[in-house]
C-alpha positions as CSV (number, residue, x, y, z in Angstrom):
1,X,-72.4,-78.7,6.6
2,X,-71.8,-76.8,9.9
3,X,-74.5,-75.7,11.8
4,X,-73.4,-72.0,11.1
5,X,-73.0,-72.4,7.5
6,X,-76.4,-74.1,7.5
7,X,-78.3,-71.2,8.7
8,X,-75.9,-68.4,6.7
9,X,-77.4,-70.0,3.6
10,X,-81.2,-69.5,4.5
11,X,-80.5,-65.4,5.4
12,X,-79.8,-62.6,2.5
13,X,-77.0,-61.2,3.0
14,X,-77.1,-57.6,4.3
15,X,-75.8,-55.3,1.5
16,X,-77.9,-52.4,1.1
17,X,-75.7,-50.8,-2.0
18,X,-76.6,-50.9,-5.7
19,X,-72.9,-52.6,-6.5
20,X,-73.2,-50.8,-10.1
21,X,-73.9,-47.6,-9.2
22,X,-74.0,-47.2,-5.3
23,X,-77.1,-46.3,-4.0
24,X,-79.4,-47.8,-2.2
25,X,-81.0,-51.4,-3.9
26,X,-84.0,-51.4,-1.3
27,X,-83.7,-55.5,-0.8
28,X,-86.3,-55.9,1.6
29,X,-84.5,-59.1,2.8
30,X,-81.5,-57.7,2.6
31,X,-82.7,-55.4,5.4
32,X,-84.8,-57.2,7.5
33,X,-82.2,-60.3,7.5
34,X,-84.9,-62.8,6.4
35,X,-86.6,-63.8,2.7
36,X,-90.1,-64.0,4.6
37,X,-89.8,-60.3,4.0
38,X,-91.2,-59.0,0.3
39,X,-88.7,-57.1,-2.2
40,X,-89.7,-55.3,-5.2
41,X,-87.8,-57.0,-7.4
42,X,-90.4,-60.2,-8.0
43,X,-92.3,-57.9,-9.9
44,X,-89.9,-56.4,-12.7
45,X,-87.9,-57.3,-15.4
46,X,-84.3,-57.2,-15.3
47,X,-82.4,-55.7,-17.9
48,X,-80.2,-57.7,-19.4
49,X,-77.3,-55.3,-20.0
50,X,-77.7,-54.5,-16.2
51,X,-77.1,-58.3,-14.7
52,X,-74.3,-58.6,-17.6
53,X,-72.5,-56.2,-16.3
54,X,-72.5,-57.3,-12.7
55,X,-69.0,-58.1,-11.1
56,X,-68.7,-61.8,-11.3
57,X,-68.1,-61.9,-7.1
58,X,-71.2,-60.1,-7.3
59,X,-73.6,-62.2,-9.4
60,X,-76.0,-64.3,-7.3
61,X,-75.1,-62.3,-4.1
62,X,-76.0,-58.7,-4.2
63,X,-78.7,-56.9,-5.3
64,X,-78.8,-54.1,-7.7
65,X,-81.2,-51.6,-7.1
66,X,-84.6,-50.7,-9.4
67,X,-82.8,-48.0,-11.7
68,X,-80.4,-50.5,-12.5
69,X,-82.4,-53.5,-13.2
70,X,-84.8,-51.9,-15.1
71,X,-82.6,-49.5,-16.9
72,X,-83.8,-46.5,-15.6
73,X,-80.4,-45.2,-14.6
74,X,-79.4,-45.1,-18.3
75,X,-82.6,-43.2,-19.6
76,X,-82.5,-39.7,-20.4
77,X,-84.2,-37.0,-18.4
């Protein structure tokens, strides 16, 4: 492995967009470019209907944001 792919693999990648609905996901990784950083999503459960319905380019990569993981986004107000 290259030296560049090598360290691309220890950084989050820097999307900052909910890819299900758009706004904001709040990965703190994500923004600070480093996992040392804390994110809020070690402390929720994901919805399952949420991560199905992930693009499959998407899965693994991109970080959906709280509504959508913990289904918020579909509740009524």
């Amino acid at each position: 492995m290259a030296e560049f792919e090598r360290a691309a693999a220890t950084r989050p990648l820097d999307r900052l967009h909910c890819p299900l609905c758009g706004l904001p996901n709040e990965c703190g990784p994500a923004q600070s470019g480093t996992f040392d950083t804390p994110c809020w999503c070690t402390a929720v459960e994901f919805n399952a209907e949420a991560l199905a319905a992930l693009p499959a380019e998407e899965r693994g990569r991109a970080c959906i944001c709280f509504r959508c993981a913990t289904g918020a986004a579909s509740d009524p107000k």
